[in-house]
mmJSON file of the N, C-alpha and C atoms, coordinates in Angstrom:
{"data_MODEL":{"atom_site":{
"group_PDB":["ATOM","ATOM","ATOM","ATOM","ATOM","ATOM","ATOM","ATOM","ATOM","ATOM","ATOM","ATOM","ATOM","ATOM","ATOM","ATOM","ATOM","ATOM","ATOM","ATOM","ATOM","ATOM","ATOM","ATOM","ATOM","ATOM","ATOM","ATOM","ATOM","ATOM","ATOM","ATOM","ATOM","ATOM","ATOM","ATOM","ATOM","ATOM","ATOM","ATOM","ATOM","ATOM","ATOM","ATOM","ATOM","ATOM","ATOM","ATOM","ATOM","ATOM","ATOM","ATOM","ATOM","ATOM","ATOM","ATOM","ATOM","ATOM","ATOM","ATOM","ATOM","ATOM","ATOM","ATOM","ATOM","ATOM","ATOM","ATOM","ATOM","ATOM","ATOM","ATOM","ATOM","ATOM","ATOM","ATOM","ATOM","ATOM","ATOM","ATOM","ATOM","ATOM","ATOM","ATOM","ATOM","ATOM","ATOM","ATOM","ATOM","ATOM","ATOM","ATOM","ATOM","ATOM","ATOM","ATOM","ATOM","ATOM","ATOM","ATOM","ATOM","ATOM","ATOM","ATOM","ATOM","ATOM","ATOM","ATOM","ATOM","ATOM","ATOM","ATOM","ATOM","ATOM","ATOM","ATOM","ATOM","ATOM","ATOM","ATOM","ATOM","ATOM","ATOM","ATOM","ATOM","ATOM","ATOM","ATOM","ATOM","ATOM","ATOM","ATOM","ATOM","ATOM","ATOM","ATOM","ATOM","ATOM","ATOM","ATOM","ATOM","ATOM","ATOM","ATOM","ATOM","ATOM","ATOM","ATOM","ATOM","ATOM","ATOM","ATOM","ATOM","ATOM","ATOM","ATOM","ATOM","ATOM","ATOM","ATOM","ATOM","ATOM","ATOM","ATOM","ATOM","ATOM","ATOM","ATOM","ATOM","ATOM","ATOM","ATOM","ATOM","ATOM","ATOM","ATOM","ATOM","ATOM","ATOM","ATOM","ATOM","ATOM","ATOM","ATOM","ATOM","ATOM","ATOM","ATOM","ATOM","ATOM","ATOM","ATOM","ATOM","ATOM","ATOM","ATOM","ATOM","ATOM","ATOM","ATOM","ATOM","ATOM","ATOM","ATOM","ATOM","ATOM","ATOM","ATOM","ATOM","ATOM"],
"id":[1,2,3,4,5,6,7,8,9,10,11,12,13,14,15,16,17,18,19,20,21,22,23,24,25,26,27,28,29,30,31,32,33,34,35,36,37,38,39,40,41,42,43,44,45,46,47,48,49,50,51,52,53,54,55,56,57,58,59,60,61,62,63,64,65,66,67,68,69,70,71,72,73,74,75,76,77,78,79,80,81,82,83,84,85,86,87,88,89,90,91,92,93,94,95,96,97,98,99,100,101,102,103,104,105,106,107,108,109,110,111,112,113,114,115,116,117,118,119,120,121,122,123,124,125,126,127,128,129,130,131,132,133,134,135,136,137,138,139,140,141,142,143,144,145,146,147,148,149,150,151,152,153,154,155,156,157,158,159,160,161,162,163,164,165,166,167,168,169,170,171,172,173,174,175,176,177,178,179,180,181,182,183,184,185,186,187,188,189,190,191,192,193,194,195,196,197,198,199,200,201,202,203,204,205,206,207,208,209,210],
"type_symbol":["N","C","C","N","C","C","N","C","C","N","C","C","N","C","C","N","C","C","N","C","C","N","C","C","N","C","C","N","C","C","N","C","C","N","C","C","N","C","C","N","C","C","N","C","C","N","C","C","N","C","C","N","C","C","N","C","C","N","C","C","N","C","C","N","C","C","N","C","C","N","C","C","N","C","C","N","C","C","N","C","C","N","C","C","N","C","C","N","C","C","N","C","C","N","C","C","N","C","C","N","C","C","N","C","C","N","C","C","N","C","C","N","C","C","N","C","C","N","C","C","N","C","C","N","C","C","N","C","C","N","C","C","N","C","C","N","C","C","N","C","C","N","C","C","N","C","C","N","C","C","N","C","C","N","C","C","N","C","C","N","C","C","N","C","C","N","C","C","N","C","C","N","C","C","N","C","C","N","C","C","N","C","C","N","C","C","N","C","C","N","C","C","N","C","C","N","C","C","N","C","C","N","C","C","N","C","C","N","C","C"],
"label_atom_id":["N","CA","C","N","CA","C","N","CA","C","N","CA","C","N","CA","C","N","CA","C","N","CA","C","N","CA","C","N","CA","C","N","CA","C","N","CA","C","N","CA","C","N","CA","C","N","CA","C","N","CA","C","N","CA","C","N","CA","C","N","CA","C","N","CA","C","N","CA","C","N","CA","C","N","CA","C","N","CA","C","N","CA","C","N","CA","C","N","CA","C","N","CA","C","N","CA","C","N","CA","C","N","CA","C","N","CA","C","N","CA","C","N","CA","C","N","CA","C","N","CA","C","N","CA","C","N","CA","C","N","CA","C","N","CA","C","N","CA","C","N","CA","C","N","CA","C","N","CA","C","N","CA","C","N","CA","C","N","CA","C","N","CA","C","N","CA","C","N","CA","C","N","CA","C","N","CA","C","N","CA","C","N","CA","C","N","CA","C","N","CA","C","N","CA","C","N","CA","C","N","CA","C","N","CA","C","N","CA","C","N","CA","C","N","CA","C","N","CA","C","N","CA","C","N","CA","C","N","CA","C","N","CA","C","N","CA","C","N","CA","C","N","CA","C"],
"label_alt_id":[null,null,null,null,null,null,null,null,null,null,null,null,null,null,null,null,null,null,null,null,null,null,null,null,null,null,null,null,null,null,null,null,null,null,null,null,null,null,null,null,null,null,null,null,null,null,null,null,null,null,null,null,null,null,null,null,null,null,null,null,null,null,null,null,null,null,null,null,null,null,null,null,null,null,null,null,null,null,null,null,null,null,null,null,null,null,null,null,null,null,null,null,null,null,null,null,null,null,null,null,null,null,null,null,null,null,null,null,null,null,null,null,null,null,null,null,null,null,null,null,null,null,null,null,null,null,null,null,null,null,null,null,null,null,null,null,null,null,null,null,null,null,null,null,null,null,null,null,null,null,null,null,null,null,null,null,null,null,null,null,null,null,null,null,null,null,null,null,null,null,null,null,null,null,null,null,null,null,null,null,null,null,null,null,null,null,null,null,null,null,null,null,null,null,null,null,null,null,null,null,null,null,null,null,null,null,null,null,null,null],
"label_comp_id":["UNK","UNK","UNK","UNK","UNK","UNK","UNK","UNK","UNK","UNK","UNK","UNK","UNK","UNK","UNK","UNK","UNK","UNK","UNK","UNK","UNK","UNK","UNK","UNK","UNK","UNK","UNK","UNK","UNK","UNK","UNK","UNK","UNK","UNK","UNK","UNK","UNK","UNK","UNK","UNK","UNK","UNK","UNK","UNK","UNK","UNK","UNK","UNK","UNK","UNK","UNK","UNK","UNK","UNK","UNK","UNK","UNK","UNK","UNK","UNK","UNK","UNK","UNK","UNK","UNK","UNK","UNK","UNK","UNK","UNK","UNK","UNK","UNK","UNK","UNK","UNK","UNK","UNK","UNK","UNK","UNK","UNK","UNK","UNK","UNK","UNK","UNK","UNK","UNK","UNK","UNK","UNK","UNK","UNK","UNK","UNK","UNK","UNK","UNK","UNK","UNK","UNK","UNK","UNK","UNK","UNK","UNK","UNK","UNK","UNK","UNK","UNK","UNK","UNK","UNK","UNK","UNK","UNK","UNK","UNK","UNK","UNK","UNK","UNK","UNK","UNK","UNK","UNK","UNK","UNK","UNK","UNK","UNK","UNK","UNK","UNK","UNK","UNK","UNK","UNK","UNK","UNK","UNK","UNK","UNK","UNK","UNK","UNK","UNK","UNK","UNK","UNK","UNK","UNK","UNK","UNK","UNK","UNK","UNK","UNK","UNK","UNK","UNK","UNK","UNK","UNK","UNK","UNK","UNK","UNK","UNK","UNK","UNK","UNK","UNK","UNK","UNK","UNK","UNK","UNK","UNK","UNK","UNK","UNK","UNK","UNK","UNK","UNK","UNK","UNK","UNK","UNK","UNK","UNK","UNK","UNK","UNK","UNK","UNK","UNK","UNK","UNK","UNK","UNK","UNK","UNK","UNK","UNK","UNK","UNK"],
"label_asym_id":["A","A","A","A","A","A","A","A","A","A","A","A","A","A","A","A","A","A","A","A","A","A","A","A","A","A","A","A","A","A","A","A","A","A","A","A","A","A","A","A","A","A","A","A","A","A","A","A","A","A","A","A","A","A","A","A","A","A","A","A","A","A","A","A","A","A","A","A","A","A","A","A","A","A","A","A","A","A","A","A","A","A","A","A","A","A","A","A","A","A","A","A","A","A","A","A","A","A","A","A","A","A","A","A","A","A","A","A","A","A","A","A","A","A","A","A","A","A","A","A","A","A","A","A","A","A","A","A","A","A","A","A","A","A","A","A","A","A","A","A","A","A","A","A","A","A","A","A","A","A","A","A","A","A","A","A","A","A","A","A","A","A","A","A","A","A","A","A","A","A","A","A","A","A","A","A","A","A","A","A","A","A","A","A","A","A","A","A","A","A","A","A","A","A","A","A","A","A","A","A","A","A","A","A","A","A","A","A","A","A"],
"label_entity_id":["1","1","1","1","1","1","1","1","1","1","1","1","1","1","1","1","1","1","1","1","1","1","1","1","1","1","1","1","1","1","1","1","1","1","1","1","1","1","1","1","1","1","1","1","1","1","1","1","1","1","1","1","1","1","1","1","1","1","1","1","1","1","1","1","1","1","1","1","1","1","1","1","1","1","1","1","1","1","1","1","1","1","1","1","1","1","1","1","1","1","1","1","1","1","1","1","1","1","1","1","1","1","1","1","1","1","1","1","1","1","1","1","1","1","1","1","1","1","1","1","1","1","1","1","1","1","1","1","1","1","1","1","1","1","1","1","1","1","1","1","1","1","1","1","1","1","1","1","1","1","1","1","1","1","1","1","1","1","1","1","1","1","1","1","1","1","1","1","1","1","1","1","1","1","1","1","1","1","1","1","1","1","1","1","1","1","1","1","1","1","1","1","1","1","1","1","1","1","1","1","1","1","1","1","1","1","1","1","1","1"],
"label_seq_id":[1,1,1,2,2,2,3,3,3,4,4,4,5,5,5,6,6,6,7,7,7,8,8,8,9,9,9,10,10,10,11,11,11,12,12,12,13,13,13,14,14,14,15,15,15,16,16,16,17,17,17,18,18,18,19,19,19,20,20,20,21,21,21,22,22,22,23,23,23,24,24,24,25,25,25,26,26,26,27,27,27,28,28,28,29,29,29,30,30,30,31,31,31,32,32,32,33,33,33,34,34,34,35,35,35,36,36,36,37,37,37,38,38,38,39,39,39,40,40,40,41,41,41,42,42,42,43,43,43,44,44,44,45,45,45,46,46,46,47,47,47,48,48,48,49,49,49,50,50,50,51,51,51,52,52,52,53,53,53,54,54,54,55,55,55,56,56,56,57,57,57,58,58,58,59,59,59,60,60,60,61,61,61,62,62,62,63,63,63,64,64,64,65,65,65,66,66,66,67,67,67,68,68,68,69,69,69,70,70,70],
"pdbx_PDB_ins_code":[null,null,null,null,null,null,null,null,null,null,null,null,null,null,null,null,null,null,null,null,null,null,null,null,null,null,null,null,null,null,null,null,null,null,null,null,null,null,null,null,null,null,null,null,null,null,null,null,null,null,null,null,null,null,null,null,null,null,null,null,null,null,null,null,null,null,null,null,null,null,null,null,null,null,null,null,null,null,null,null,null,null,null,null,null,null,null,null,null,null,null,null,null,null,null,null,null,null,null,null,null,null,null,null,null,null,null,null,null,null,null,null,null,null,null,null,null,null,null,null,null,null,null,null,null,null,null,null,null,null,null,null,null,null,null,null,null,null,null,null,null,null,null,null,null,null,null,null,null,null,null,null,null,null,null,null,null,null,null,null,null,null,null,null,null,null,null,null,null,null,null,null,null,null,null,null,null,null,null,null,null,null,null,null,null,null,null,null,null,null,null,null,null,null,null,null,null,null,null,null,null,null,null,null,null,null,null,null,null,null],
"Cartn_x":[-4.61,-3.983,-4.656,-4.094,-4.198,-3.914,-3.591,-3.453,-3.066,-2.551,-2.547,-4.195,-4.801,-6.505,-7.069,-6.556,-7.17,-6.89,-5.628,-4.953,-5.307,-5.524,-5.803,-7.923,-8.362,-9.623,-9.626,-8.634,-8.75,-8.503,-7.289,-6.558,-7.807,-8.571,-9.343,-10.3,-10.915,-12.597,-11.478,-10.295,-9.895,-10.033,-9.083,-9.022,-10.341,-11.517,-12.8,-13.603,-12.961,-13.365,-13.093,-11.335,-11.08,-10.799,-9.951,-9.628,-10.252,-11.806,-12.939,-12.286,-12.122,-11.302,-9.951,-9.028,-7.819,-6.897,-5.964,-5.012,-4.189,-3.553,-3.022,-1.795,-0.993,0.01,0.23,-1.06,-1.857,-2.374,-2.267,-3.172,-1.932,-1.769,-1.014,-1.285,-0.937,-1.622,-0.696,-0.257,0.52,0.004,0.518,0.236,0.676,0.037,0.58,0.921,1.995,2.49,1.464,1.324,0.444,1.002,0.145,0.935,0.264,0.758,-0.071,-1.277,-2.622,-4.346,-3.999,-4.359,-4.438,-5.938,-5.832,-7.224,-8.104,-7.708,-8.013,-7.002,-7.524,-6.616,-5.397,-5.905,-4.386,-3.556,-3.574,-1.975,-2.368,-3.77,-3.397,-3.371,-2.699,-2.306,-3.762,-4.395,-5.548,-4.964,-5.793,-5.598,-6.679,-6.625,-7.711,-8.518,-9.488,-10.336,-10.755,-9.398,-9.202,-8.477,-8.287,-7.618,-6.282,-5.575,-4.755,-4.306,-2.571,-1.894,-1.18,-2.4,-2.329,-2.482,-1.644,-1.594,-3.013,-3.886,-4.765,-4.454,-3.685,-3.014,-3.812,-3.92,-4.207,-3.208,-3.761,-2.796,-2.527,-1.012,-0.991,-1.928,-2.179,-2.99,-2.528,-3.132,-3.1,-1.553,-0.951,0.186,1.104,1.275,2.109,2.168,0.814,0.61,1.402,1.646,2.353,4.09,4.309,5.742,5.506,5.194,5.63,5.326,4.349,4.319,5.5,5.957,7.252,8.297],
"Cartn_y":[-1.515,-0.779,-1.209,-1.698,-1.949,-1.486,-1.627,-1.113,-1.899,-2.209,-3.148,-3.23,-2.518,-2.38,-3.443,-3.514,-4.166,-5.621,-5.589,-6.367,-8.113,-8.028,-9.907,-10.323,-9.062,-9.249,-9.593,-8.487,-8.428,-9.796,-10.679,-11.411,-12.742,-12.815,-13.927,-13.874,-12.217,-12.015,-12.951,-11.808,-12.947,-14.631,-15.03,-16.554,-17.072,-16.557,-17.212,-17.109,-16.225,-16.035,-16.426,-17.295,-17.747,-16.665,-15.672,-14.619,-14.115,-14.174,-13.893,-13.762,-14.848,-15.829,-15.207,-14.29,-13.487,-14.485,-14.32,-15.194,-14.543,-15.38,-14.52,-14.145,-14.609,-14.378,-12.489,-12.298,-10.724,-10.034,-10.142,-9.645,-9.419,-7.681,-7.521,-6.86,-6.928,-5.65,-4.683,-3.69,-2.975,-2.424,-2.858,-1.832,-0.633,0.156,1.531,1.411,2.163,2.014,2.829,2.726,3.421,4.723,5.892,6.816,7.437,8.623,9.245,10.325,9.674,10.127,11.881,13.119,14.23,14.318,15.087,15.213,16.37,17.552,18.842,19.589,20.54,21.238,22.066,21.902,22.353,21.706,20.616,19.227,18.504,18.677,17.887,16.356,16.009,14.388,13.652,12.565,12.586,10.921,11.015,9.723,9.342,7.998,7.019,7.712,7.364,8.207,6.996,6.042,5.282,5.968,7.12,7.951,7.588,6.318,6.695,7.431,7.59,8.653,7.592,7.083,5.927,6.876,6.88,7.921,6.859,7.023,6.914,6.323,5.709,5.557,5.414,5.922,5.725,5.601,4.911,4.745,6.548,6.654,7.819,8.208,7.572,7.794,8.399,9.443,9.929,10.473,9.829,10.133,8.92,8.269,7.339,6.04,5.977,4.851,5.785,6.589,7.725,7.872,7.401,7.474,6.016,4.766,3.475,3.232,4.123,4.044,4.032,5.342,6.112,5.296],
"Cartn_z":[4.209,5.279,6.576,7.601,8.71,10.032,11.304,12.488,13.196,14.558,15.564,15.54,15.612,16.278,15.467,13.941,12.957,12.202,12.453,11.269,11.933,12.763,13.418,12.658,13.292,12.731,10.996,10.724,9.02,8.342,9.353,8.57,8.904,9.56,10.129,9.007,8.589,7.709,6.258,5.951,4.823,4.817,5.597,5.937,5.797,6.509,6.449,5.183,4.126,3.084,2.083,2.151,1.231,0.385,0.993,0.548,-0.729,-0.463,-1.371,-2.919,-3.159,-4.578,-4.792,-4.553,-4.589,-4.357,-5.348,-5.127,-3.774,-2.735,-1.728,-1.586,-2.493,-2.99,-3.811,-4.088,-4.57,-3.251,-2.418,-1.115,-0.468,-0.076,0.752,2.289,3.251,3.956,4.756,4.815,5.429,6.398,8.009,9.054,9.28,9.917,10.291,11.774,12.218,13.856,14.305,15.903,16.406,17.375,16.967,17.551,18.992,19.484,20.441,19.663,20.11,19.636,20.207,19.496,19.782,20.29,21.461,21.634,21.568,20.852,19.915,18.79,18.47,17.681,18.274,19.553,20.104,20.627,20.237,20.108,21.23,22.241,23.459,23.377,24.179,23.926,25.108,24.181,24.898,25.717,27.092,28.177,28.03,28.575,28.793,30.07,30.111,31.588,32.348,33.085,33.699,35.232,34.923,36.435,36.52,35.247,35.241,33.743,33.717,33.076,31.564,31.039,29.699,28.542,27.675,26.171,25.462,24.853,23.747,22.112,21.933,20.44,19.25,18.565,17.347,15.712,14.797,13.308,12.903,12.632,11.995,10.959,9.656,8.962,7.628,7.505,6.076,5.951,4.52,4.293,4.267,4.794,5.16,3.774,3.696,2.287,1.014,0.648,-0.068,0.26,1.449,1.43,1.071,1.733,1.434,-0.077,-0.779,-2.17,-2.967,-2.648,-3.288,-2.773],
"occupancy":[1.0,1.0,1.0,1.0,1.0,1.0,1.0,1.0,1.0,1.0,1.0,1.0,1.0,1.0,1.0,1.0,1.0,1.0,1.0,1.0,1.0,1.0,1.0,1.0,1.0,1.0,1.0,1.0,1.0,1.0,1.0,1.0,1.0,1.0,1.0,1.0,1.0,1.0,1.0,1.0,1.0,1.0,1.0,1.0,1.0,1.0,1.0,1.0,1.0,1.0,1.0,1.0,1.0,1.0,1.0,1.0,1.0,1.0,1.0,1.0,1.0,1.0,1.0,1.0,1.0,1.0,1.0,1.0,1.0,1.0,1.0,1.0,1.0,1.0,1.0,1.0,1.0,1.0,1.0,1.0,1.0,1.0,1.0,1.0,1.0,1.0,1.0,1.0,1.0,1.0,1.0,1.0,1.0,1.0,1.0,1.0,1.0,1.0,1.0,1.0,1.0,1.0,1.0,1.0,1.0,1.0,1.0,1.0,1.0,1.0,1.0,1.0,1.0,1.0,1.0,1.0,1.0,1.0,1.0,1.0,1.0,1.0,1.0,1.0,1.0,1.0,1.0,1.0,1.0,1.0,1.0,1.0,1.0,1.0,1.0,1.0,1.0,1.0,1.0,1.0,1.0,1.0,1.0,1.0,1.0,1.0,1.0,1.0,1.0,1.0,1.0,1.0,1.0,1.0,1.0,1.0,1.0,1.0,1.0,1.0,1.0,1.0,1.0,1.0,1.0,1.0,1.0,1.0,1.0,1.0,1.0,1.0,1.0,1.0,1.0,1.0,1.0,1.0,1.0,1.0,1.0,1.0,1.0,1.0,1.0,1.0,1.0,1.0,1.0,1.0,1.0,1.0,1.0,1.0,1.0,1.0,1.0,1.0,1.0,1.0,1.0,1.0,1.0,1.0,1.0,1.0,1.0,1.0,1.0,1.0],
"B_iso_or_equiv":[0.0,0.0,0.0,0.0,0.0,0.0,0.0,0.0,0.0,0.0,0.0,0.0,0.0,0.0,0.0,0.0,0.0,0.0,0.0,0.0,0.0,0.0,0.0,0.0,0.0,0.0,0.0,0.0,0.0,0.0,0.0,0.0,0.0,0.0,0.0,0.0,0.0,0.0,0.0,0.0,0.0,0.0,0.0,0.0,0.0,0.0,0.0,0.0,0.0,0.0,0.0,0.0,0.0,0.0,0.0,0.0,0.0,0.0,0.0,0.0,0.0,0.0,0.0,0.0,0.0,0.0,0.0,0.0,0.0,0.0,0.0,0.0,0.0,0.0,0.0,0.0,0.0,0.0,0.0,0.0,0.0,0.0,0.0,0.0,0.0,0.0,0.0,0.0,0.0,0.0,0.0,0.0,0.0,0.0,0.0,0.0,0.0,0.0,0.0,0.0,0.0,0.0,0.0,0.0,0.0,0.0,0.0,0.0,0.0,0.0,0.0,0.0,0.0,0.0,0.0,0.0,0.0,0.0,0.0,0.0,0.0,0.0,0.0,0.0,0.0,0.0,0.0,0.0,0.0,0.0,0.0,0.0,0.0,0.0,0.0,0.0,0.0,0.0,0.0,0.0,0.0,0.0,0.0,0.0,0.0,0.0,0.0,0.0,0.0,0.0,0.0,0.0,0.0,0.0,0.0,0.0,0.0,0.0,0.0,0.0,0.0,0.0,0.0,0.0,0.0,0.0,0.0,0.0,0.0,0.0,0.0,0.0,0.0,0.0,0.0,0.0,0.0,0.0,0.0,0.0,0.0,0.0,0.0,0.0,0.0,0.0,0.0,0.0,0.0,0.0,0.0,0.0,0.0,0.0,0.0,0.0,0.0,0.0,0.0,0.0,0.0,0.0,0.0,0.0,0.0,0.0,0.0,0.0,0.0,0.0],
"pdbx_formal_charge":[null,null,null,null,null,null,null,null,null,null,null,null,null,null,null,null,null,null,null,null,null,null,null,null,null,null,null,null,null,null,null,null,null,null,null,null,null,null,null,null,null,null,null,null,null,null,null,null,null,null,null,null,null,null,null,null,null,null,null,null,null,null,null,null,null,null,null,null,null,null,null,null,null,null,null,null,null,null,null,null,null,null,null,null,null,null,null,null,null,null,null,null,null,null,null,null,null,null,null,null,null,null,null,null,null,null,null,null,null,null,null,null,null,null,null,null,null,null,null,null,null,null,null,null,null,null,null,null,null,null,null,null,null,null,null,null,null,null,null,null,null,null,null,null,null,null,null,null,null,null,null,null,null,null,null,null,null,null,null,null,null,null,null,null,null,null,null,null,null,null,null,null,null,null,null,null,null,null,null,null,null,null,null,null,null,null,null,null,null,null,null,null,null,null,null,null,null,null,null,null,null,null,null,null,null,null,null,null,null,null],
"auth_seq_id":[1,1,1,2,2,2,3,3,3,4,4,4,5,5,5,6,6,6,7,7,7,8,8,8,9,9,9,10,10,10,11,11,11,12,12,12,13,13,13,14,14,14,15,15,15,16,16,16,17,17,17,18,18,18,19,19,19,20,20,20,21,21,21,22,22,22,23,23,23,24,24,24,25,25,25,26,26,26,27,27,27,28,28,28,29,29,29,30,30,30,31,31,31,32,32,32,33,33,33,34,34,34,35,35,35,36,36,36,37,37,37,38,38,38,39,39,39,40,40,40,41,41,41,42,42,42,43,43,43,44,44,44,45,45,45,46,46,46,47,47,47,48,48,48,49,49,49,50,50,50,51,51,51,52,52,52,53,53,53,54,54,54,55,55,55,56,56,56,57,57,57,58,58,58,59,59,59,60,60,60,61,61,61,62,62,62,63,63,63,64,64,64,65,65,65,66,66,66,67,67,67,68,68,68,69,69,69,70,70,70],
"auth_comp_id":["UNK","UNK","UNK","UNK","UNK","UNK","UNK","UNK","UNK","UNK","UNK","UNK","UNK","UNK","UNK","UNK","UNK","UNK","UNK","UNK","UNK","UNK","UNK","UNK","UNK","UNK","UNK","UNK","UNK","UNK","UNK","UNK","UNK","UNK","UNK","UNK","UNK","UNK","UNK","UNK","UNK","UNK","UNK","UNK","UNK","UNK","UNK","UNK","UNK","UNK","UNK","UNK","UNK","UNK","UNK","UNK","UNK","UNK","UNK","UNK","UNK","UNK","UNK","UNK","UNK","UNK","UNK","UNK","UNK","UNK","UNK","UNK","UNK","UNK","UNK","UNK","UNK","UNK","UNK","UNK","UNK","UNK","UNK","UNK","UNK","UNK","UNK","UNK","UNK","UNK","UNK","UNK","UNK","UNK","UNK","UNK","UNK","UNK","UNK","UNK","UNK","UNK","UNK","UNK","UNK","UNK","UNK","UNK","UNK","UNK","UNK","UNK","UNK","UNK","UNK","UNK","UNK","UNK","UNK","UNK","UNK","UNK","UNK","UNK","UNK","UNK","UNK","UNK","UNK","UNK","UNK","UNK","UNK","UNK","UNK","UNK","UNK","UNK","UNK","UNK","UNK","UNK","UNK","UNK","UNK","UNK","UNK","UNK","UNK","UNK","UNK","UNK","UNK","UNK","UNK","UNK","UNK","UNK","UNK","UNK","UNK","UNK","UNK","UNK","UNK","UNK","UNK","UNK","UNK","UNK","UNK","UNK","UNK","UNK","UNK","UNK","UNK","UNK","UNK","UNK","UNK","UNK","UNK","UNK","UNK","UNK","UNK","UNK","UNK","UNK","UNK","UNK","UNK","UNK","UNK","UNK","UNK","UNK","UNK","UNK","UNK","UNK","UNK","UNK","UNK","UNK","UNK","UNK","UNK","UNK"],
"auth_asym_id":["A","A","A","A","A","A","A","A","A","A","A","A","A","A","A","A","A","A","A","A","A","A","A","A","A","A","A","A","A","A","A","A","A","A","A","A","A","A","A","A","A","A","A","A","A","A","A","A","A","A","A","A","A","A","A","A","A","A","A","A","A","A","A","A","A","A","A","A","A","A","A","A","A","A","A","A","A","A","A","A","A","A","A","A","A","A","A","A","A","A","A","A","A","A","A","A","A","A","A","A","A","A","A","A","A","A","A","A","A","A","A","A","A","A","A","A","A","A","A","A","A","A","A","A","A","A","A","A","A","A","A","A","A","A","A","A","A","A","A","A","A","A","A","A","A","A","A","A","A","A","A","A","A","A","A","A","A","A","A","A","A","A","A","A","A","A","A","A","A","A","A","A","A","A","A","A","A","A","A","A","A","A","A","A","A","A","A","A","A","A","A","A","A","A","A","A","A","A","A","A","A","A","A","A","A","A","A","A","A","A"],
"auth_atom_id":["N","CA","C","N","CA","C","N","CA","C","N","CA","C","N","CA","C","N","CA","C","N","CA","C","N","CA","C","N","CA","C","N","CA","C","N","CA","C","N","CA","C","N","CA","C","N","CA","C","N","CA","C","N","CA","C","N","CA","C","N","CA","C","N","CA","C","N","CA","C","N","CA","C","N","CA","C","N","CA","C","N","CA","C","N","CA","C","N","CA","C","N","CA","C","N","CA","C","N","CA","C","N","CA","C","N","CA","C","N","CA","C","N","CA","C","N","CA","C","N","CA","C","N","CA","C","N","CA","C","N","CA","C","N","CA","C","N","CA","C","N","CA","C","N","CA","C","N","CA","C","N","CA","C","N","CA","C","N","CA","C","N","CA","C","N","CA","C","N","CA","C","N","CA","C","N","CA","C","N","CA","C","N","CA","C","N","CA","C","N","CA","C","N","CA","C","N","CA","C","N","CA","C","N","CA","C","N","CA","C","N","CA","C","N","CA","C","N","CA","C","N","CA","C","N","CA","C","N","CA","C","N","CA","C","N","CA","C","N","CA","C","N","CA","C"],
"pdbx_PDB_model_num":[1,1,1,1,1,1,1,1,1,1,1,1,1,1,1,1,1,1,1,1,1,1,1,1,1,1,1,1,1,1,1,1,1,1,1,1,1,1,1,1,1,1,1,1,1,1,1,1,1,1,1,1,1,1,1,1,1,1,1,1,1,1,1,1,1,1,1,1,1,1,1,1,1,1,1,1,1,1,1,1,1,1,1,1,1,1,1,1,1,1,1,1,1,1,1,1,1,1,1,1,1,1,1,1,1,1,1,1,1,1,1,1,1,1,1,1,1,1,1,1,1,1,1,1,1,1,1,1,1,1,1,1,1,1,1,1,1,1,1,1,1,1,1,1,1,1,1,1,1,1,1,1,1,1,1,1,1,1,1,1,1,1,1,1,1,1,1,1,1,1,1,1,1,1,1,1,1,1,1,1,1,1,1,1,1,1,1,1,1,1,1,1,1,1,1,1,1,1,1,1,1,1,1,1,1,1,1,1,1,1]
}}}
């Protein structure tokens, strides 16, 4: 499971590894879209603290590997 944040780094540690003996044809990786980062328990949508008005994104996360399962 991957991310925009992740998936270029991930695919490079493989490649340099020789996809640490895995056939790659067996190696899959599924990204997750990136959503708007909450920034407490009361739903606030958190900004960058650049002064300007930039949403924070983060991978949805838990759950999602469970629908693409099913």
């Amino acid at each position: 499971m991957v991310s925009d944040d992740t998936h270029d780094r991930t695919v490079k540690i493989l490649e340099d590894n020789d996809y640490f003996g895995l056939d790659r044809a067996h190696v899959d990786l599924v990204k997750q879209e990136n959503v708007p980062a909450l920034l407490d328990n009361d739903g606030n949508i958190a900004l960058m603290e650049t002064g300007e008005f930039k949403v924070i994104t983060k991978p949805h996360g838990h759950g999602d590997i469970h629908t693409l399962l099913y």
